[in-house]
Structures are given as C-alpha cells and as structure tokens.
N, C-alpha and C positions, 0 to 999 in steps of 0.2 A: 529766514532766520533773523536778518537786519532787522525788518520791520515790526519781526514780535518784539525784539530785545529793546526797539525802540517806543514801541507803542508802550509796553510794558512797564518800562519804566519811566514814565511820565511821572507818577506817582510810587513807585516801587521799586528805585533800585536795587535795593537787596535783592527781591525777586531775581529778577536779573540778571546779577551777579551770579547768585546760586545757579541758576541755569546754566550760563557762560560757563562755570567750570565744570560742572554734570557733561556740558555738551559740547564745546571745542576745546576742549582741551582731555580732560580722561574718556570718553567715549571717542576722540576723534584720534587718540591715538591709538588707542585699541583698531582701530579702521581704518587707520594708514601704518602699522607696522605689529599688527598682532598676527598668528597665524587664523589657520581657515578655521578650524576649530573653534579656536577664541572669536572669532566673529560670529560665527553661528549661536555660538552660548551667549554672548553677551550683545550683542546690537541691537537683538531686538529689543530683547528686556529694557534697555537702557531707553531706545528711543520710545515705547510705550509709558514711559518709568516706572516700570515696575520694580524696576531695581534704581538706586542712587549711585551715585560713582562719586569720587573727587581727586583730587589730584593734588602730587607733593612736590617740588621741588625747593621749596626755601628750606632753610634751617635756621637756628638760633644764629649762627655766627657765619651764615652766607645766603644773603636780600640780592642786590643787584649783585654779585662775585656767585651766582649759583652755578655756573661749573664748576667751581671747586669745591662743591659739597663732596660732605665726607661721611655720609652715609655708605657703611659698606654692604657689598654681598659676594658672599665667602659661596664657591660652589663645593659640596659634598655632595653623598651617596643619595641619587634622585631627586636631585630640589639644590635649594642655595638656602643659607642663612644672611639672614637680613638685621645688621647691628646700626644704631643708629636714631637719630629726631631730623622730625621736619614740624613747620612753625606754620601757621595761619592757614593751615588748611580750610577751605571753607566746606563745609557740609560733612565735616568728617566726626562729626556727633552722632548722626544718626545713617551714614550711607553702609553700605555692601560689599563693594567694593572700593580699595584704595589704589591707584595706579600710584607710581612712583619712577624718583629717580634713584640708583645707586649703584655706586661704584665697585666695577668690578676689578677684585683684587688682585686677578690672573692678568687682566689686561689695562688694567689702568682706566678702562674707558667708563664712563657715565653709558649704564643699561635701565630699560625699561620694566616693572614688575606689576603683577596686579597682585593684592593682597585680599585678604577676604576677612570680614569683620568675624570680631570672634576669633582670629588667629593665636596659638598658646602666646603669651610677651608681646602681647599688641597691646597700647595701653595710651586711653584717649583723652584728654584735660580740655576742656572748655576753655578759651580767651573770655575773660570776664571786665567789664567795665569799659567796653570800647564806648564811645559818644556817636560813632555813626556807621551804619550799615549793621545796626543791630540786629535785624532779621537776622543776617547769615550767622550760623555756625562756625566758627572758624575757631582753631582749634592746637593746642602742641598733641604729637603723637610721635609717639616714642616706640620704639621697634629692639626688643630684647631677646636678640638670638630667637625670632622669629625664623620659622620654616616654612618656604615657599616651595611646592613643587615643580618641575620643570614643566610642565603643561602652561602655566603662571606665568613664566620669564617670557614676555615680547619679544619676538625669534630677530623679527628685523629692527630695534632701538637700539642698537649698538654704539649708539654717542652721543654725546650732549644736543648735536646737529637734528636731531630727530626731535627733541624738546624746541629745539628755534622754530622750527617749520610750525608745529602749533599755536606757538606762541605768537607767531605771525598772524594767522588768521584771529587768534585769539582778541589781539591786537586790533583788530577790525569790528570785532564785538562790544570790544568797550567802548571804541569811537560812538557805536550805536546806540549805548547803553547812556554816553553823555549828551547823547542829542535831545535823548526824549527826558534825560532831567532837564534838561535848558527849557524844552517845548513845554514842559506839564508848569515850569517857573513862571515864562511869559506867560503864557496863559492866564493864571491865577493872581497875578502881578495887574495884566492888561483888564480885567474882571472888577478888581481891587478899587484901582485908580480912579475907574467910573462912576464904582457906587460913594466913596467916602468922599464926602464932603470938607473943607476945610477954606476958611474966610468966604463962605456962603456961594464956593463954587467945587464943582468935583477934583480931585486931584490932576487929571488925566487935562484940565485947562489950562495950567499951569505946563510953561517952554519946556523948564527943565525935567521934566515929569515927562515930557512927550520926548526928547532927548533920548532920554535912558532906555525908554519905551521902541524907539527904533534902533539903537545902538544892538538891543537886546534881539533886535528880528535879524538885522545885519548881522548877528554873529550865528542867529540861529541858521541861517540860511547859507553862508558862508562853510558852514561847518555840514550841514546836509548835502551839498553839491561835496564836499570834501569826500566823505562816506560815498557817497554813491560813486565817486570817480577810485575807490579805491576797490570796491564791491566789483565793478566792471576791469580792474586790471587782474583782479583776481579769477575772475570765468574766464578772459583769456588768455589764461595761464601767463600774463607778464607783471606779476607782480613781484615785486623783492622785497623782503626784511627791511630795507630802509625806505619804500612805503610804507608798508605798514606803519614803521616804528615814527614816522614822520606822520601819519597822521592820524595815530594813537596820540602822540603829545599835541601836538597843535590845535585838535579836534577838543581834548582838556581843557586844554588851557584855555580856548574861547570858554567854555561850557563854566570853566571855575568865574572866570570876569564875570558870565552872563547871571549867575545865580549872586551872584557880590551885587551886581546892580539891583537885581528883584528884591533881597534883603534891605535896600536901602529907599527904593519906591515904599515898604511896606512901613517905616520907622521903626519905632518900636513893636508893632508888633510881627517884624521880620524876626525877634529870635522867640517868638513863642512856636511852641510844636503845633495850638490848634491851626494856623494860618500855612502850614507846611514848608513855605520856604524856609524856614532855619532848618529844617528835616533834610531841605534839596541842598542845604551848604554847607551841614556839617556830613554829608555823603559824597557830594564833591571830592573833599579832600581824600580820601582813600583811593576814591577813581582816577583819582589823578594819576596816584602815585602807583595804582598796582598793576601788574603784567606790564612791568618796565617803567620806573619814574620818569621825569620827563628831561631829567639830563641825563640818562643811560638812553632813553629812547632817541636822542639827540645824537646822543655819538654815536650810535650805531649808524645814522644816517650819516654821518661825517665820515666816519670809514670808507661808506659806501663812495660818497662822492669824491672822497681826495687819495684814497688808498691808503689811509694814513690811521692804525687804531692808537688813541688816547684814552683807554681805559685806568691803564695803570700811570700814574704821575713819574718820573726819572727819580733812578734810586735816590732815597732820601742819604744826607750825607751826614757824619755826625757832628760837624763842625759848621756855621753857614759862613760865606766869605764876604759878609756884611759886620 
C-alpha cells in the first residue's frame, strides 16, 4: 500500500489522498471494529471499489480539538438519529457510504457509524475554490435528524481511541503520499536543470543549482528510510501514536522544504501549472497540515515521551499580571 500511495503520487496527489481515505481510514475501520456482517457486506466491495467510502471526523468548529466534536447520535426505536456537520470530507460528493464520528448522547462517548448516500436529511455542499488538491471532493455534510439503523452503528468504536488507532496508520500513508511528491519534484527539477540553458551552460553546471539538487536527494532519501522504518514498526506490532505522528510531521516537513527548493531551481516557471512543480507546492501545504498538523502531530509525540499533554494552554485569566 506504501508503495502504490507513493508511486502514485509522484504526479497525483490528489489521487492519493482520495485513496488514503476510501482505504485507511473508512474501509479500515469498518475492518478493525465493525461487526462480521458489516464486513462481509462491505470489504469486499470497498477493496474492488466498487463501492467509495469516506470518512468524517472534522466539523466546522473542531480541526485539531476533534474529540470534542459535537455531532450527536440520539438512540431510538431500531437505529439512532444522527444530528449534526462535519467539514472536508473528501470524496463525499460522489461516495456510498459515509463512516463517521458522533457522539453518543447516552454515554458521552465518541461512536462509530456508517451512513449510506441518499440517507432522508443527508445533505452534501462541495468546498469550492480550494488552490490545491483539487482533484479530491471534499466537501461540508450536514446530517438532519438522519436515521441510521442499528445493523450501521460499529458495535466495537465506542470512543474517540478507535479513531486514533487509524489515524495512526493513516499517519503512515501520508508520510508515503509526501515522499512521492518530493520524488515526482526532483525528478522533473533534475530533467530541468539539464536541458535549460542559461549564460551558454546548462543550469545543473552551476554550484548552487547542484546544491539544491542534492539537498533535495538528502531529504528525499532521509525521509524514504524514515517511512520504511516506520512501515516495519508497524508489521511488528511495535509501533505507537507518537511514531506515527513523529513521522507523519517530519516526513512533511522535509517534503514541503524539498518542493520550496524545485520551485526555486525552476525560476519563473516554478509557479506555472504547465511545469508541475507549483502543482507539487501548492499540494504540499494541505499535506502538511491534514491527518494532524504538524504541531498537534508534535505534541502528540511530546506526550508520549515526557508524560506530560500540552494540548490545552493554562486557564487563560482575565487580567494579565504584566
């Protein structure tokens, strides 16, 4: 799976991305906390794709604070009603099914749902005017006393904890997803530099040209050992959340540097769309920032290593003593 999401997106991260949520994140919770039922109806389909899936936990007014969404689900007679929005969904234009989070009102706790397109009070709005990763669909969807039957409700997602554990792996996909924007950038950068000429010698003879040009292999390569060491903590079941989330951000953050450098090998025509790189760095920035920015993906590993969570700042006071 690494390797398609990297191969793949060389030139396509959208692609990609769409993927990543179709497949670790709503098919992969269906497959680690749905019943036996819901797995036999929905895994196959999903992995042939014959069916689209997506997946909700943001809302308008909770991005990185998404445990405390506040999408509710009210249970009644055979099913639950589901009151509530969530925010950039991606593929939720055109998918099948909608996995989600929301809160149950008997227990307080953050549960698992699968919704099915077409639902009465399902109601889907296109995000309009983004500048990058325009392929994907992503989308507000709004949930109005929607009725889900209990066959639907994920027997075993009974708290927010069940959403981390994918997000984990999820976590590992975009690391992959920014390796092969980095690789498809050098590439087309290192191609670049060869052919264009400038004071009657190719760019690529030029120090600083060849600089950038290895800066850009160093990080790619830096970052592909990163991924694979995080790929093999995960088959032997010793990987933690603050792996992942260590090198979900770091793995970024080289990949945003490396696409900043191919923009600036290419000059001017690094922000044309024919030449791709300004494609591969105005896509960067989303990557960066989704399935955990990269200061929440931060202190999730700080947690980890000092026991100490910094999520929330000390009550703000209404006076300061300055």
């Amino acid at each position: 799976m690494c390797n398609c999401l990297c191969g793949n997106c060389t030139g396509r991260p959208s692609i990609g991305s769409s993927i990543l949520v179709h497949s670790c994140l709503a098919t992969l919770l269906i497959a680690q906390h749905g019943s036996d039922d819901q797995k036999q109806n929905y895994i196959p389909l999903l992995a042939q794709l014959d069916i689209i899936s997506t997946c909700g936990l943001t809302e308008p007014n909770y991005g990185s604070d998404a445990s405390s969404a506040q999408t509710s689900a009210t249970k009644v007679e055979g099913g639950w009603i589901i009151n509530g929005q969530k925010r950039w969904m991606a593929n939720c234009t055109f998918a099948d099914i909608f996995v989600i989070s929301a809160r149950n009102t008997e227990t307080n706790q953050i549960n698992g749902f699968i919704v099915k397109k077409g639902a009465p009070g399902l109601m889907v709005t296109k995000i309009e005017n983004k500048v990058a990763l325009r392929i994907v669909q992503n989308g507000d969807v709004i949930f109005d006393n929607v009725f889900i039957p209990d066959e639907d409700k994920l027997p075993y997602l009974t708290s927010f904890q069940g959403f981390v554990e994918a997000l984990s792996l999820a976590r590992i996909m975009v690391a992959w997803v920014s390796i092969g924007v980095a690789m498809g950038v050098y590439d087309l950068c290192k191609r670049y530099v060869t052919e264009r000429k400038q004071f009657g010698v190719p760019l690529a003879a030029f120090q600083l040209t060849q600089e950038k040009l290895v800066r850009m292999l160093g990080n790619i390569q830096a970052m592909f050992l990163t991924g694979w060491r995080l790929c093999k903590l995960h088959e032997s079941g010793k990987m933690t959340t603050g792996h992942a989330s260590l090198g979900k951000a770091w793995i970024t953050l080289r990949a945003r540097e490396t696409v900043a450098l191919g923009r600036e090998l290419l000059g001017g025509n690094g922000i044309l769309t024919d030449f791709l790189v300004a494609k591969a760095f105005c896509d960067m920035e989303p990557i960066y920032s989704y399935e955990g920015t990269y200061e929440i993906n931060y202190l999730i590993t700080g947690r980890e290593i000092t026991g100490i969570t910094s999520f929330k700042p000390p009550t703000m006071k209404k006076f300061s003593r300055l």
